[in-house]
C-alpha positions as CSV (number, residue, x, y, z in Angstrom):
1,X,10.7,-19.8,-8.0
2,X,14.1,-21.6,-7.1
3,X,16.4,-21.3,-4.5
4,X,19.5,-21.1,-7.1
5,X,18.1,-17.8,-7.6
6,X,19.0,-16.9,-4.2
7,X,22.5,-18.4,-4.4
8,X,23.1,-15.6,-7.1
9,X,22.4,-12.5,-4.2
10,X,25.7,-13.4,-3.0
11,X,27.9,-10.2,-3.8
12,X,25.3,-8.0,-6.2
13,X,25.7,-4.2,-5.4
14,X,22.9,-2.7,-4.4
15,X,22.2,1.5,-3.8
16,X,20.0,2.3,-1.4
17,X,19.0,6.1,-1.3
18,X,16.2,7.8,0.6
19,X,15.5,8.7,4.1
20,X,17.5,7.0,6.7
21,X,16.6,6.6,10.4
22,X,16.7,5.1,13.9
23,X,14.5,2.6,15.1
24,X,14.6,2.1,18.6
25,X,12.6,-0.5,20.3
26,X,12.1,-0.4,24.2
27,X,10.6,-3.3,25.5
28,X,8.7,-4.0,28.8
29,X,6.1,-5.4,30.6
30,X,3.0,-3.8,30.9
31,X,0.9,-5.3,34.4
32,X,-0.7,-2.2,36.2
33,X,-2.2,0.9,35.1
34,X,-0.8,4.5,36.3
35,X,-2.3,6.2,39.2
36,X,-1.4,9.7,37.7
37,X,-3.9,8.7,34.4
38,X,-5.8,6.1,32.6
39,X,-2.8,5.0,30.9
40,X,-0.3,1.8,31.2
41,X,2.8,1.8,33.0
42,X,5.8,0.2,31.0
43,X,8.3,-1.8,33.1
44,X,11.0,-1.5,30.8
45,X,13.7,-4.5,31.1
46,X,15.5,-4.0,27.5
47,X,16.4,-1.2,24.9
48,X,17.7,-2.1,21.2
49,X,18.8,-0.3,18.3
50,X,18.4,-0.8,14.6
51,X,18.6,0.6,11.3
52,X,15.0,1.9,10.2
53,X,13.9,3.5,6.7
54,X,15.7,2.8,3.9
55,X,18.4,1.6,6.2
56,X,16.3,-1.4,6.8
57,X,16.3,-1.9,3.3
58,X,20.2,-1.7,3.2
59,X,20.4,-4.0,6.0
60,X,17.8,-6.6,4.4
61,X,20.0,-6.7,1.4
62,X,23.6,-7.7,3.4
63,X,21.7,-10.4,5.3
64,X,20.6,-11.9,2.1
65,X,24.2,-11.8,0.9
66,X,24.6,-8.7,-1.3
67,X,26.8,-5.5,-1.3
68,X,24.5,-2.5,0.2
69,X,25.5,1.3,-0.4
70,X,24.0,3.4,1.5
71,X,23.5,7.1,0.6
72,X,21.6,9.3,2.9
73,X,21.4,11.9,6.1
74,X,21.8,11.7,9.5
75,X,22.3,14.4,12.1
76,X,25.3,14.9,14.4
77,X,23.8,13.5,17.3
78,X,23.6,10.6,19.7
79,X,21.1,9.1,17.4
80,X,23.4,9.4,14.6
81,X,26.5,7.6,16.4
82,X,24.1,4.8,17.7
83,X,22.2,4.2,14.0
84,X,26.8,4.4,12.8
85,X,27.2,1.4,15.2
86,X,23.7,-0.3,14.7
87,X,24.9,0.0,11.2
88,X,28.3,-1.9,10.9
89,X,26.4,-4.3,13.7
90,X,24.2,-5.7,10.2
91,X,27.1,-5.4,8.0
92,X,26.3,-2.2,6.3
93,X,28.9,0.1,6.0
94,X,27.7,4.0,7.0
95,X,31.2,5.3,4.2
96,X,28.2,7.2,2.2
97,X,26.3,8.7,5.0
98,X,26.3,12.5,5.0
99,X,26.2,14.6,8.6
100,X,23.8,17.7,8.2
101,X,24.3,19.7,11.8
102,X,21.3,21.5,11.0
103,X,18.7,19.1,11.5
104,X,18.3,15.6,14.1
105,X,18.9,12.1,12.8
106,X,15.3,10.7,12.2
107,X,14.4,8.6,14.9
108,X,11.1,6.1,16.1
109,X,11.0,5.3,19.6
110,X,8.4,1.9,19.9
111,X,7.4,0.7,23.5
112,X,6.4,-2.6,22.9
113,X,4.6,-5.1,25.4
114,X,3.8,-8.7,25.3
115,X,4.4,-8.7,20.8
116,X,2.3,-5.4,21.1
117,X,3.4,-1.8,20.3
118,X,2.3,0.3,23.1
119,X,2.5,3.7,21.5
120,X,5.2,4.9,19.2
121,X,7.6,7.9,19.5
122,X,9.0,10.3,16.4
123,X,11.7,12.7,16.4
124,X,12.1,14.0,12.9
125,X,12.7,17.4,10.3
126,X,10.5,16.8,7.1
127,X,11.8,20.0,5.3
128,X,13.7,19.7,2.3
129,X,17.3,19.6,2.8
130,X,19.8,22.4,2.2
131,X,21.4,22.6,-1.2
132,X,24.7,22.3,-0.5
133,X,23.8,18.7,1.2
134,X,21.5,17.7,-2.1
135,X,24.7,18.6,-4.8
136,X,26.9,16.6,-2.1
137,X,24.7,13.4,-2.4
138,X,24.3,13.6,-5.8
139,X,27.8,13.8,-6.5
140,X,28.4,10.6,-4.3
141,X,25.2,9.1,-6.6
142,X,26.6,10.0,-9.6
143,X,30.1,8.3,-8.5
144,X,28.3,5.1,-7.2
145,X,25.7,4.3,-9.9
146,X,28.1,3.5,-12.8
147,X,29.4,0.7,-10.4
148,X,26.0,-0.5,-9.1
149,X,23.6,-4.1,-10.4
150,X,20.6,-2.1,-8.9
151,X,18.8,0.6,-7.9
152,X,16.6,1.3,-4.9
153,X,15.0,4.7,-4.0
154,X,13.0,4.2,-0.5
155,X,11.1,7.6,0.3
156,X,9.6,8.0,3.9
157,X,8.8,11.7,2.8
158,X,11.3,13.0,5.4
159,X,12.3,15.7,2.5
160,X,15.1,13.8,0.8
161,X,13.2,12.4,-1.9
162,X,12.1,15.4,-3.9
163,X,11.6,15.3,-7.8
164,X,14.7,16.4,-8.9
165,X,16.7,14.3,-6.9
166,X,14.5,11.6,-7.7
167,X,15.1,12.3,-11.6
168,X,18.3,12.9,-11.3
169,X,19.0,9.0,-10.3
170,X,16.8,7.4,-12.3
171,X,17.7,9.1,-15.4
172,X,21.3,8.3,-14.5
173,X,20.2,4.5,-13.5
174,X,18.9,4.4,-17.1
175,X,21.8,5.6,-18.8
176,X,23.8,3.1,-17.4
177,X,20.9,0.2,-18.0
178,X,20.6,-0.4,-13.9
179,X,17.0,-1.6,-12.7
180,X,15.4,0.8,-10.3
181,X,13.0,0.0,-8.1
182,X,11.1,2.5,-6.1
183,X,9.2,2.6,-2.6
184,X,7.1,5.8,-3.2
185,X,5.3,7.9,-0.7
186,X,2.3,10.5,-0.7
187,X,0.3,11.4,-4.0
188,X,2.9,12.3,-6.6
189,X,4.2,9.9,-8.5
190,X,5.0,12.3,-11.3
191,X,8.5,12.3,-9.5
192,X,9.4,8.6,-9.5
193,X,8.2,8.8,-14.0
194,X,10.7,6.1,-15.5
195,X,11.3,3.8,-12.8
196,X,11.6,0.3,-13.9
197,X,9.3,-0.7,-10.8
198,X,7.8,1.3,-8.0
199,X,6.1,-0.4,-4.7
200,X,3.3,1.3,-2.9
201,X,1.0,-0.9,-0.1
202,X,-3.0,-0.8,-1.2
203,X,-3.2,2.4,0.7
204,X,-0.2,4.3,-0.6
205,X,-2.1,3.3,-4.5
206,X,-5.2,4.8,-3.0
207,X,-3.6,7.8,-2.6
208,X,-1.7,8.3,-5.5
209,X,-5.0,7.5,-7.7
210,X,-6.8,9.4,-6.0
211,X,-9.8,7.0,-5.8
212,X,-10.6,4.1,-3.6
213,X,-9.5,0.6,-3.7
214,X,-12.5,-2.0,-2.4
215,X,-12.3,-4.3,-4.8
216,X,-10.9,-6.3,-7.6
217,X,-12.2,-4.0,-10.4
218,X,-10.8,-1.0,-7.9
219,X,-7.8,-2.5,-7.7
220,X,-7.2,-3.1,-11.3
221,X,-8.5,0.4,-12.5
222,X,-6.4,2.2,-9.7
223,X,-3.0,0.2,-11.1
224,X,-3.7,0.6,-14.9
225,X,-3.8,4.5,-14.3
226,X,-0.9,4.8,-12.0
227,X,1.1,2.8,-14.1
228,X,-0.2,4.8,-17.1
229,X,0.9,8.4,-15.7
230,X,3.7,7.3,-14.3
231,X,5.6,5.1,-17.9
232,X,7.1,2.6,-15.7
233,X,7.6,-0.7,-16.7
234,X,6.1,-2.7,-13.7
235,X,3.7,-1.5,-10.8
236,X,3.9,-3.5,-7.4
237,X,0.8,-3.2,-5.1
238,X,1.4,-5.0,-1.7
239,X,-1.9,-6.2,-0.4
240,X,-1.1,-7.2,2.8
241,X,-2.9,-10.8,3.8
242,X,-4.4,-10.5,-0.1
243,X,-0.9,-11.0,-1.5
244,X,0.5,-8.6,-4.1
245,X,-0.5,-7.4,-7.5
246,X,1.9,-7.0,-10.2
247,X,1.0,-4.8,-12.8
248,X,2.4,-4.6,-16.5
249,X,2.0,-3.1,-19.5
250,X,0.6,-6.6,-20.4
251,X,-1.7,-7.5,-17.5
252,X,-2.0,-7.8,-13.8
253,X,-0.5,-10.8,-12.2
254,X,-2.3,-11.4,-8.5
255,X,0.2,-12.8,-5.8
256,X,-1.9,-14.9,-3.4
257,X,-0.1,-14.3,0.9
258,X,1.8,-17.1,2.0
259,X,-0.2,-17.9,5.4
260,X,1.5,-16.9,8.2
261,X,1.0,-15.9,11.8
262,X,1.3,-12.1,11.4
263,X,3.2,-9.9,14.9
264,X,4.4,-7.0,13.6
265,X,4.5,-5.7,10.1
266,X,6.9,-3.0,10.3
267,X,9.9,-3.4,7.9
268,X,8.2,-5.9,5.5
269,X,7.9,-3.3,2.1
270,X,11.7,-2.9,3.1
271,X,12.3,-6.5,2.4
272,X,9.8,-6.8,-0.3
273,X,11.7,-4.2,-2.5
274,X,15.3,-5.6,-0.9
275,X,14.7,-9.1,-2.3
276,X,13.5,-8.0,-5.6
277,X,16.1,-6.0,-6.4
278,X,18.7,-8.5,-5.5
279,X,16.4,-10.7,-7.9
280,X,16.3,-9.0,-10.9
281,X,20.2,-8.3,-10.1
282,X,20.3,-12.0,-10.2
283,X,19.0,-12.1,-13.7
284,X,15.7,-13.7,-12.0
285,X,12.4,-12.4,-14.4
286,X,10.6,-9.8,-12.5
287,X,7.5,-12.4,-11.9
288,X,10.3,-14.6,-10.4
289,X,11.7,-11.7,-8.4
290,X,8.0,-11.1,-6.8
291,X,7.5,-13.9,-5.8
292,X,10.5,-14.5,-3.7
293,X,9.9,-11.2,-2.7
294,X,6.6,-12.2,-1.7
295,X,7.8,-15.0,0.5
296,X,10.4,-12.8,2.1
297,X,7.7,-11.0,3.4
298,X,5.6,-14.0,4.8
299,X,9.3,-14.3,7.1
300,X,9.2,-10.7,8.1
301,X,5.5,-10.4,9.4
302,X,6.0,-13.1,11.2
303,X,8.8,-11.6,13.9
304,X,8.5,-8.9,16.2
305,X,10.3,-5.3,15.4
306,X,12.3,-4.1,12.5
307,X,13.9,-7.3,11.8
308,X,15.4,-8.0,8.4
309,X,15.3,-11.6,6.1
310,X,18.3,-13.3,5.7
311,X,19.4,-15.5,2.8
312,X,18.8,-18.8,5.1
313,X,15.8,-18.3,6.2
314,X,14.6,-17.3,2.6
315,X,15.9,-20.3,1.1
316,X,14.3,-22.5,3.6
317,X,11.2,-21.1,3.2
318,X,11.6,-21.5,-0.6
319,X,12.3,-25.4,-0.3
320,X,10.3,-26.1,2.4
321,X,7.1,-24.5,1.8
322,X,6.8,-24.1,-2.0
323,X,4.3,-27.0,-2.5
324,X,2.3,-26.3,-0.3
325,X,1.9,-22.5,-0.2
326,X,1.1,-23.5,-4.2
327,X,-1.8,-25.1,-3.0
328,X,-3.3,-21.9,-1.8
329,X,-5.1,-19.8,-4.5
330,X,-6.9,-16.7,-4.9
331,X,-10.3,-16.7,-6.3
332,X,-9.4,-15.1,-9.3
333,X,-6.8,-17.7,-10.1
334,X,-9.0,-20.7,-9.1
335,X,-11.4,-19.7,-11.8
336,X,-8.4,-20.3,-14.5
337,X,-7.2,-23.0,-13.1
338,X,-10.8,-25.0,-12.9
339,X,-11.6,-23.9,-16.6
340,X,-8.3,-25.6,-17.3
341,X,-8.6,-28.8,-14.9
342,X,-12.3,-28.9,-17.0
343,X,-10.7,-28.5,-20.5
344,X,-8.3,-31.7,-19.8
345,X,-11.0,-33.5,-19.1
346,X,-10.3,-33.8,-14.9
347,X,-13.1,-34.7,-12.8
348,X,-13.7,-31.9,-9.8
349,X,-14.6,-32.6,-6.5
350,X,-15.5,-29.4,-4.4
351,X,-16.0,-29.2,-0.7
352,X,-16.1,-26.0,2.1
353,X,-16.2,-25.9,6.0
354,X,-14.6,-24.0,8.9
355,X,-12.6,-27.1,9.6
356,X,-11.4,-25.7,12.8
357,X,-8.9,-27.9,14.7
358,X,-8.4,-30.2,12.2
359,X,-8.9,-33.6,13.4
360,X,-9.4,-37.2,12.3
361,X,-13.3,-36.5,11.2
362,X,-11.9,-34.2,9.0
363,X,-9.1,-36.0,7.9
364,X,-11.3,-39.2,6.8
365,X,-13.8,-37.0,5.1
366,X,-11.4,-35.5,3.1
367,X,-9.5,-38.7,2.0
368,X,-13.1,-40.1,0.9
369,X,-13.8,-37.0,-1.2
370,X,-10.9,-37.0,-2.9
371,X,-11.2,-40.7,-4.1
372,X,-14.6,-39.2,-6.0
373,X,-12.6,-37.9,-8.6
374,X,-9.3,-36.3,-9.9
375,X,-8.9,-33.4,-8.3
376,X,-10.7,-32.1,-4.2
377,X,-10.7,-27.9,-4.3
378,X,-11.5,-27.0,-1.1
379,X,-13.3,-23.6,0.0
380,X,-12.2,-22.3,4.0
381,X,-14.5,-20.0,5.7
382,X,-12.4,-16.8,6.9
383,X,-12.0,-15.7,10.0
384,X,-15.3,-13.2,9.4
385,X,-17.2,-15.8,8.4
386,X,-16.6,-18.3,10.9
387,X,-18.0,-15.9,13.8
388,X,-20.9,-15.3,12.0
389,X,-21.5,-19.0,11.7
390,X,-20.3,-20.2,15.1
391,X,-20.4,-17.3,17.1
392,X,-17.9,-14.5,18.8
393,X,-15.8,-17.4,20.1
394,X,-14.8,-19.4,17.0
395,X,-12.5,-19.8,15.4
396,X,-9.8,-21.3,17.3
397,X,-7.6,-21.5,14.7
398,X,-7.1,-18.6,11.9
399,X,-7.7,-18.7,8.6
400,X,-4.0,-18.5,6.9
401,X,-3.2,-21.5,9.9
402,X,-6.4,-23.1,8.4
403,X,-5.2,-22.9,4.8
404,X,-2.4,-24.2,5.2
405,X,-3.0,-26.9,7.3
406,X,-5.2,-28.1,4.9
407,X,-2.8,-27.9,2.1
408,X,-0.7,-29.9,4.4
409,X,-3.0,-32.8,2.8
410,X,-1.4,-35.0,0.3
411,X,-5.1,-35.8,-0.6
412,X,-6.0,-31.6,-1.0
413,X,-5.1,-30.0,-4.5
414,X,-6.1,-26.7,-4.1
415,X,-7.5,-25.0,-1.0
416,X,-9.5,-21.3,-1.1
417,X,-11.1,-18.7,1.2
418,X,-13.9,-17.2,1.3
419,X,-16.0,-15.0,3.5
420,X,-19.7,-15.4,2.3
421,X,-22.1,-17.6,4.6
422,X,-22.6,-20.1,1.6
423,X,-20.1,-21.3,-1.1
424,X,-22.5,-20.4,-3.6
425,X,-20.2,-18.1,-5.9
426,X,-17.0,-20.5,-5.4
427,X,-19.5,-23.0,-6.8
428,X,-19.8,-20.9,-9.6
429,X,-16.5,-20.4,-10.2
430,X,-15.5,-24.1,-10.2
431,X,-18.4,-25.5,-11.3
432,X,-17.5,-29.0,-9.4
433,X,-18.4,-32.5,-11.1
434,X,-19.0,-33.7,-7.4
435,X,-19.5,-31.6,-4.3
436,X,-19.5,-33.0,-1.4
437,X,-21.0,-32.3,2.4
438,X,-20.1,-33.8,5.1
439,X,-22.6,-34.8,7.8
440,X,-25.9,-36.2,8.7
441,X,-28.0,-34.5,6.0
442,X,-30.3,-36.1,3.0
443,X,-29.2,-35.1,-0.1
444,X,-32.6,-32.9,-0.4
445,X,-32.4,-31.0,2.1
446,X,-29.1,-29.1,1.2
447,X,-29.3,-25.4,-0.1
448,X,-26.9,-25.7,-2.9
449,X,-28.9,-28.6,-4.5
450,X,-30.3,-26.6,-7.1
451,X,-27.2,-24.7,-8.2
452,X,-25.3,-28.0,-8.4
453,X,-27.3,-30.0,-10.5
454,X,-27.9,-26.7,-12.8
455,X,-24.0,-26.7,-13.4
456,X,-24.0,-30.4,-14.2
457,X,-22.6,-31.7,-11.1
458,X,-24.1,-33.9,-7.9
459,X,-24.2,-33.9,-4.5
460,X,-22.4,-36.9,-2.3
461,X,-23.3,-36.8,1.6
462,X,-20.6,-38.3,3.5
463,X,-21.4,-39.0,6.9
464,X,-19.9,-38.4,9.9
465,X,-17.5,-40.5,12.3
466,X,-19.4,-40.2,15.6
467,X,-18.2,-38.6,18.3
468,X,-15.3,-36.4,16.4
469,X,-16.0,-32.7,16.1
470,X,-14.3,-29.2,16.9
471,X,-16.6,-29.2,19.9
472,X,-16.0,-32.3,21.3
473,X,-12.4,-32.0,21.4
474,X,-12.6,-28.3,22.8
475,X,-15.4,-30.1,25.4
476,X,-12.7,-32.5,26.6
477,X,-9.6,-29.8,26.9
478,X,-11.8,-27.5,29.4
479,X,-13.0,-30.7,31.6
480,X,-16.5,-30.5,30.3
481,X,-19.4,-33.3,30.1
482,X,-18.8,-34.6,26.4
């Protein structure tokens, strides 16, 4: 990944086609409950306005410096006029919208208190739209394509998307050798067949599989048919705080999240299919593409609202985080990299813990592990795992914020997470020269003793510094006897 990718968005044209809307956001303070119902009363103090659906998408791909053309419907209506303005506000000209008087401009109405959404608010027609109105788009499609570096189709399933419109674009975004990248909606994928990528979350690949998706073997079986019915090139499955999948005629490539502070996830498959689109226009490999886009959307779930990525904040993320967010590794993709560490003859050291509120203790202990040998993995207890261990209270600090803290360490190679009570299967996996525990425990006495030394590895006990623990330090914040 490389921020002179990024450089290259500057000035690529990119259609956007699908379902435009509205979002309006209404914020306010929720403090009392109504004496009409059980329900809160929202003190509204602001209202805002901007671009929602694939108008999102349009205005993801001006702020990271390319050319958006927007093609779709909106109603002659105050919504209509306010998502105009909202519009031109991000830099995205509304030239290609078309005005159909027979039906409202989409909108979604979010009361949001304290980073929360309250409830949320739709006025929308999903019936297919009149024919007159589909031959007038197409034409402006047809017009527009020849000139375009890429291709985006975002369907909300608001009834502009059907499957001959959908055809109709890609074949004519393939005649003319343009990448076309799709965000698909409900269970037929028939209709997007020939896309050069198409981007459903893990629920919208459920769906169009028609099975469920639990686990790895799930995943990969639910993506290997999908991509099979539908002949396009590349298959995209967003997995939320699991990262992405991207699947190809060759393989699956798994995406590990960038750890982040999640408020709002609205708008992030917008950026996620803006940014790799404006990749690929870039001449950026599609691996390359996802994983910018991937970062992208560590930015976007991270602020509160529809609220797009710009090119700044991308690139900064790109310099400033890449080695570290490196650092963090699925499971899947720790088992490759251990079989390799093993095969150059490294010497593993392997280690797991809560480590809640990182402190010196910590700190120490890790330094001293890592001097054991080449290269200190270290396996994180999630969030789950942590209550069950601790109790309802713990942990103070969340998992991604523990990850990456960790990685933080110029000492730490490779950090992990994992939700089991005991690192047994990580131990497996990496199969550790050394693993070390930290504490006041005889080398006997540990439960992983016996799976250790059957592997070929040993145990090293590295005691404590007294007095420096999670508790202690939580002891001392709240005025307690420590």
């Amino acid at each position: 990944m490389n921020s002179e990718i990024i450089k290259k968005f500057k000035g690529r044209k990119i259609l956007v086609f699908g379902d435009v809307m509205l979002d309006e956001h209404i914020w306010s303070r929720v403090e009392r409950i109504s004496p009409e119902a059980p329900v809160p009363i929202a003190d509204v103090y602001r209202i805002t306005h901007v671009p929602g659906g694939c108008g999102n998408v349009a205005v993801n791909v001006a702020a990271l410096g390319g050319l958006p053309y927007l093609v779709g419907l909106i109603g002659h209506d105050g919504s209509g006029e306010k998502l105009r303005k909202a519009l031109k506000q991000a830099q995205v000209s509304p030239q290609y919208l078309i005005v159909d008087r027979q039906r409202p401009t989409i909108l979604k109405s979010r009361i949001i208190a304290a980073a929360q959404h309250v409830v949320r608010v739709d006025r929308e027609d999903r019936t297919d739209i009149l024919p007159n109105l589909r031959q007038e788009i197409l034409k402006s499609l047809k017009r527009l394509i020849p000139q375009m570096d890429g291709v985006i189709i975002s369907d909300y399933a608001k009834g502009m998307i059907d499957e001959e419109t959908a055809q109709a674009v890609i074949q004519l975004a393939r005649q003319y050798k343009k990448f076309v990248a799709v965000d698909p909606k409900g269970h037929n994928y028939a209709k997007y067949r020939g896309a050069s990528v198409i981007t459903p979350n893990l629920n919208e690949a459920a769906i169009a599989a028609a099975q469920k998706i639990n686990n790895e073997k799930s995943l990969a079986a639910a993506g290997r048919k999908i991509i099979k019915e539908i002949s396009s090139q590349y298959l995209l499955i967003t997995r939320g705080r699991d990262g992405m999948s991207l699947f190809s005629q060759s393989g699956i490539i798994h995406i590990p999240a960038i750890p982040r502070e999640v408020f709002d996830i609205t708008g992030a498959g917008d950026t996620v299919i803006a940014v790799l689109s404006l990749a690929v226009a870039a001449r950026a490999s599609v691996q390359e593409a996802c994983l910018l886009a991937n970062t992208a959307a560590s930015i976007v779930v991270g602020k509160i609202g529809t609220a797009p990525c710009s090119r700044e904040e991308l690139v900064d993320a790109v310099i400033g985080h890449e080695p570290i967010i490196r650092k963090i590794k699925l499971r899947q993709e720790l088992k490759i990299i251990a079989q390799q560490l093993q095969a150059e003859g490294k010497k593993i050291i392997f280690t797991n813990g809560c480590f809640d509120l990182l402190h010196l203790g910590h700190v120490r202990y890790l330094r001293e592990a890592k001097k054991l040998g080449d290269v200190l993995i270290i396996g994180v207890n999630t969030d789950r795992s942590v209550r069950r261990l601790k109790g309802p209270e713990r942990p103070y600090v969340s998992e991604l914020e523990r990850a990456e803290i960790l990685a933080s360490l110029e000492c730490v190679d490779y950090v992990t997470l994992f939700s089991e009570l005991r690192p047994d299967n990580l131990i497996k996996i990496v199969r550790p020269d050394v693993h070390v525990k930290g504490g006041d425990y005889s080398v006997d006495q540990l439960p992983e003793k016996a799976l250790v030394e059957t592997l070929g590895g040993r145990i090293v006990v590295i005691p404590p510094i007294k007095g420096r623990s999670t508790t202690n330090i939580v002891d001392k914040i709240l005025g307690r006897k420590i």
